[in-house]
C-alpha positions as CSV (number, residue, x, y, z in Angstrom):
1,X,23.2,9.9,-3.9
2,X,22.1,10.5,-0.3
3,X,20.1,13.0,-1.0
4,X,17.8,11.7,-4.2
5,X,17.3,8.7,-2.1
6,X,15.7,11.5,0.5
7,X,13.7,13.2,-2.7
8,X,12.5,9.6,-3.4
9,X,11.3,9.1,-0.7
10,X,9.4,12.4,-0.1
11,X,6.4,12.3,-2.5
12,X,5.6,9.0,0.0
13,X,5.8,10.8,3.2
14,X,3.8,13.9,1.5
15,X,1.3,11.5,0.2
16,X,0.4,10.0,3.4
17,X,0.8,13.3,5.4
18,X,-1.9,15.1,3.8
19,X,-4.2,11.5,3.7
20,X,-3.7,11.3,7.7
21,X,-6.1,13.2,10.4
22,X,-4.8,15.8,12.5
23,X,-3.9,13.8,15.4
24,X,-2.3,11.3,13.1
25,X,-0.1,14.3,11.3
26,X,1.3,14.7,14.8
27,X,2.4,11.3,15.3
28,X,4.2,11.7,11.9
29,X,5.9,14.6,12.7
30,X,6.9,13.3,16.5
31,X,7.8,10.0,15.1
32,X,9.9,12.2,11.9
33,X,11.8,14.0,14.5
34,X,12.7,11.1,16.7
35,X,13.9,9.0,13.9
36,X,15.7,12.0,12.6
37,X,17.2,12.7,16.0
38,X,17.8,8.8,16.4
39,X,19.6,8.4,12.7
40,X,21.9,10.9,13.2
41,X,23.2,9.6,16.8
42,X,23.1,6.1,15.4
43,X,25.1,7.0,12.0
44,X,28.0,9.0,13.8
45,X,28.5,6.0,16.5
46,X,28.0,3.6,14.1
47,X,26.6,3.5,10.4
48,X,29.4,5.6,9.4
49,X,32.2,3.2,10.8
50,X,31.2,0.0,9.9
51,X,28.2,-0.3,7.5
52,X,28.0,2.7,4.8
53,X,29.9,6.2,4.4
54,X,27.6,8.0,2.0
55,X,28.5,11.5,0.6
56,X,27.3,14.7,2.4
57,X,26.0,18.3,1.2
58,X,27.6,19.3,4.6
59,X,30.8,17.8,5.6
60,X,30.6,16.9,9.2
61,X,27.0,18.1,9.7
62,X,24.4,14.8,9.0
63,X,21.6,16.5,7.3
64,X,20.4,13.9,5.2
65,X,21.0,11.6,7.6
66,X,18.3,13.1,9.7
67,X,16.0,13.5,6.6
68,X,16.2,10.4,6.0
69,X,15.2,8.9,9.3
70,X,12.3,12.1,9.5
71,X,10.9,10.8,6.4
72,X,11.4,7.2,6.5
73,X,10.3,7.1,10.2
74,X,6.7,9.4,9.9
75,X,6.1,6.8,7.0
76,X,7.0,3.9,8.8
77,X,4.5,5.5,11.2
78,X,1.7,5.7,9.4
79,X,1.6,4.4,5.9
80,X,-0.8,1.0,7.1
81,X,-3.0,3.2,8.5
82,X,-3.7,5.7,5.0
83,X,-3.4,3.1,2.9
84,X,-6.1,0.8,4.2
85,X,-7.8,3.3,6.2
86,X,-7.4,1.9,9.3
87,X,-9.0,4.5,12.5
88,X,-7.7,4.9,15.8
89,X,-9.3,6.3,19.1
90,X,-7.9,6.3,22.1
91,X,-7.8,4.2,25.4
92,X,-7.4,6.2,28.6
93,X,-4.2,4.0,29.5
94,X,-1.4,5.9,28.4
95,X,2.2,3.7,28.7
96,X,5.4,6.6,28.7
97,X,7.3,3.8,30.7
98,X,7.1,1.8,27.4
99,X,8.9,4.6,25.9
100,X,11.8,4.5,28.3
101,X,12.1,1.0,27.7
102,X,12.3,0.9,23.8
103,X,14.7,3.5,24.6
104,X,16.8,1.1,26.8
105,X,16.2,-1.9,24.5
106,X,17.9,0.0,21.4
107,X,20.9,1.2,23.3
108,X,21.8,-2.4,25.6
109,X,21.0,-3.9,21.8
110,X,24.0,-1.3,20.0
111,X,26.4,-1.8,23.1
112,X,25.6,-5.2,23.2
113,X,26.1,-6.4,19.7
114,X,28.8,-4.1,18.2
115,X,30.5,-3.1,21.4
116,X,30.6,-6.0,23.5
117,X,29.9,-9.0,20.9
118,X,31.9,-7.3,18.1
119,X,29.3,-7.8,15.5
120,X,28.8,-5.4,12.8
121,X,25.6,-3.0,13.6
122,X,23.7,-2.9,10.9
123,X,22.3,-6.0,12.8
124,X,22.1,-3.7,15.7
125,X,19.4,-1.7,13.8
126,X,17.9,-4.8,12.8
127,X,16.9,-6.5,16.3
128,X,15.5,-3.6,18.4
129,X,12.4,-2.3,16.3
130,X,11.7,-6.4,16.1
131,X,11.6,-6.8,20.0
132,X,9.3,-3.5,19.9
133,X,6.9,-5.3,17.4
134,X,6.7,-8.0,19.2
135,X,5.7,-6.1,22.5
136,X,3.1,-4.4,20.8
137,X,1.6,-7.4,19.7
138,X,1.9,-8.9,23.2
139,X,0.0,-6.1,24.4
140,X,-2.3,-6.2,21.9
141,X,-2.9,-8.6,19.5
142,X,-4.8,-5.7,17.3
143,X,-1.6,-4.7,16.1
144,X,-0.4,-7.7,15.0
145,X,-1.8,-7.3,11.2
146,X,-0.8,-3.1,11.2
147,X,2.5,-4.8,12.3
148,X,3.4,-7.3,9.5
149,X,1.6,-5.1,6.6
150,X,3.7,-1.9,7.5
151,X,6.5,-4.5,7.4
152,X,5.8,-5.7,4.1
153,X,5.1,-2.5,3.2
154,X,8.5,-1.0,3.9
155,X,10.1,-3.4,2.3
156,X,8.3,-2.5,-1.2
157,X,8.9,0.8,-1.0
158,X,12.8,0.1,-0.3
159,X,13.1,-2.5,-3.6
160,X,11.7,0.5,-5.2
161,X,13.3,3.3,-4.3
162,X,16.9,1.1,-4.3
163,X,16.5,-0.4,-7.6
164,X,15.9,3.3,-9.2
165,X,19.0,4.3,-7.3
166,X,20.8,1.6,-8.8
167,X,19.5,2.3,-12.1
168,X,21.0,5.9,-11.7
169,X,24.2,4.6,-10.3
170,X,24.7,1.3,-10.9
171,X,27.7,1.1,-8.6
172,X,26.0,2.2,-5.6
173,X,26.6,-0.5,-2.9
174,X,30.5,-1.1,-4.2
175,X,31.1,2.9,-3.8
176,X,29.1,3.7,-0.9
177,X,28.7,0.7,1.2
178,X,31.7,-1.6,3.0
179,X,30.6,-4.6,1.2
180,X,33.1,-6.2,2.4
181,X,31.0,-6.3,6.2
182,X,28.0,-7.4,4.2
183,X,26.8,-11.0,4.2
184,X,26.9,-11.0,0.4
185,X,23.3,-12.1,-0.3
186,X,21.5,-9.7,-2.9
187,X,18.0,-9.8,-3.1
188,X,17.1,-8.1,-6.5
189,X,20.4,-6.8,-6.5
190,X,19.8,-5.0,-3.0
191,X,22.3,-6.4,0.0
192,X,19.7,-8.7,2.0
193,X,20.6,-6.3,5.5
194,X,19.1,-3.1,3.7
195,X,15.9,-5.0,3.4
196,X,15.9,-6.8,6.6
197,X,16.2,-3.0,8.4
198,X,13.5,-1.7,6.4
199,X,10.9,-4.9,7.1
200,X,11.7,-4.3,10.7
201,X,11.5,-0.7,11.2
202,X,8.4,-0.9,9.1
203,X,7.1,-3.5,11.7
204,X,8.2,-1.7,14.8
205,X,7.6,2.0,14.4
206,X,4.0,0.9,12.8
207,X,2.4,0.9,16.7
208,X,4.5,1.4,19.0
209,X,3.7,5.6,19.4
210,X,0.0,4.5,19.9
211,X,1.0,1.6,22.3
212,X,2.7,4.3,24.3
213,X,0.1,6.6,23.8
214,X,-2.9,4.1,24.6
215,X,-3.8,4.3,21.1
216,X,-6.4,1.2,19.8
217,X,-7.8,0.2,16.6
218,X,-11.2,0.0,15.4
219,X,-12.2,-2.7,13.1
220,X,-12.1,-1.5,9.2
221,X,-13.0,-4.2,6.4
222,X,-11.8,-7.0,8.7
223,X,-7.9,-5.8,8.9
224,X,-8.3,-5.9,12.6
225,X,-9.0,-8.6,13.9
């Protein structure tokens, strides 16, 4: 299962590879490995105890988990961008600090919630790409559209790519998923946290490598405004 959600997903993320420029194929693949990296750390802490306990090719070795968050994060990254052909050039103020402090945000947010609060983590992933959305957008309001469309965007893609799941296993969230942790609200028979993640990773990973970066937009067909 784990892995034909990964082969979903990967006609996407080698759609929008080859459309992106050469510097923008290197934010995909930084962005890939950092989610990848990130997915795995998050799913053995985590994911795995509270939320979901998917099947592996590789007992004890989270390969698809870090497919998974290579493909889902280069998309996340740049999917706006191809799509409506939004350009970048850069700014000579570059922002690593920023980087140190998403890092920050995401792990107080984990310990804070599931650790010290108590509260399932799924809501954990939820929260941190939010707050990084919303600092991009504080520094500059340019990203707020790239922001909310990669958002929306996300959330398409994961209807889709869930409801064909479901369609090949119709008993996917009562076998794979601890539903009994879940809030119990189904959106087009998807749990309502699976699409609340994917909205707001869509709307933080969107900008926040060309925040860090000193990346800006240029005006295309009145998108940025």
């Amino acid at each position: 299962m784990y892995l034909i959600l990964n082969l979903l997903l990967l006609p996407i993320w080698i759609y929008i590879f080859i459309k992106a420029n050469k510097k923008s194929k290197k934010e995909i693949i930084i962005c890939g490995i950092l989610f990848g990296i990130a997915a795995v750390v998050i799913s053995k802490m985590y994911s795995l105890v509270d939320y979901w306990h998917p099947k592996f090719i590789l007992n004890g070795f989270l390969l698809e988990d870090f497919i998974y968050g290579f493909i889902f994060g280069g998309i996340s990254s740049e999917i706006t961008e191809v799509i409506f052909k939004v350009r970048e050039k850069h700014s000579e103020k570059k922002r690593y600090y920023l980087g140190i402090l998403f890092f920050v945000i995401t792990v107080c947010t984990f310990l804070l919630i599931v650790n010290v609060l108590h509260i399932r983590s799924i809501f954990a992933h939820i929260i941190p790409p939010l707050i990084v959305g919303i600092i991009c957008i504080i520094y500059d309001k340019r990203y707020l559209n790239i922001t909310l469309i990669s958002g929306l965007l996300l959330l398409l893609i994961t209807m889709i790519y869930q409801n064909i799941l479901l369609f090949i296993y119709p008993n996917l969230f009562n076998d794979f998923w601890y539903t009994s942790n879940l809030l119990g609200i189904y959106i087009l028979r998807i749990p309502i946290e699976e699409l609340l993640f994917a909205f707001s990773l869509g709307f933080g990973a969107s900008c926040f490598y060309e925040l860090i970066m000193g990346k800006i937009y240029t005006k295309k067909k009145n998108m940025i405004k």
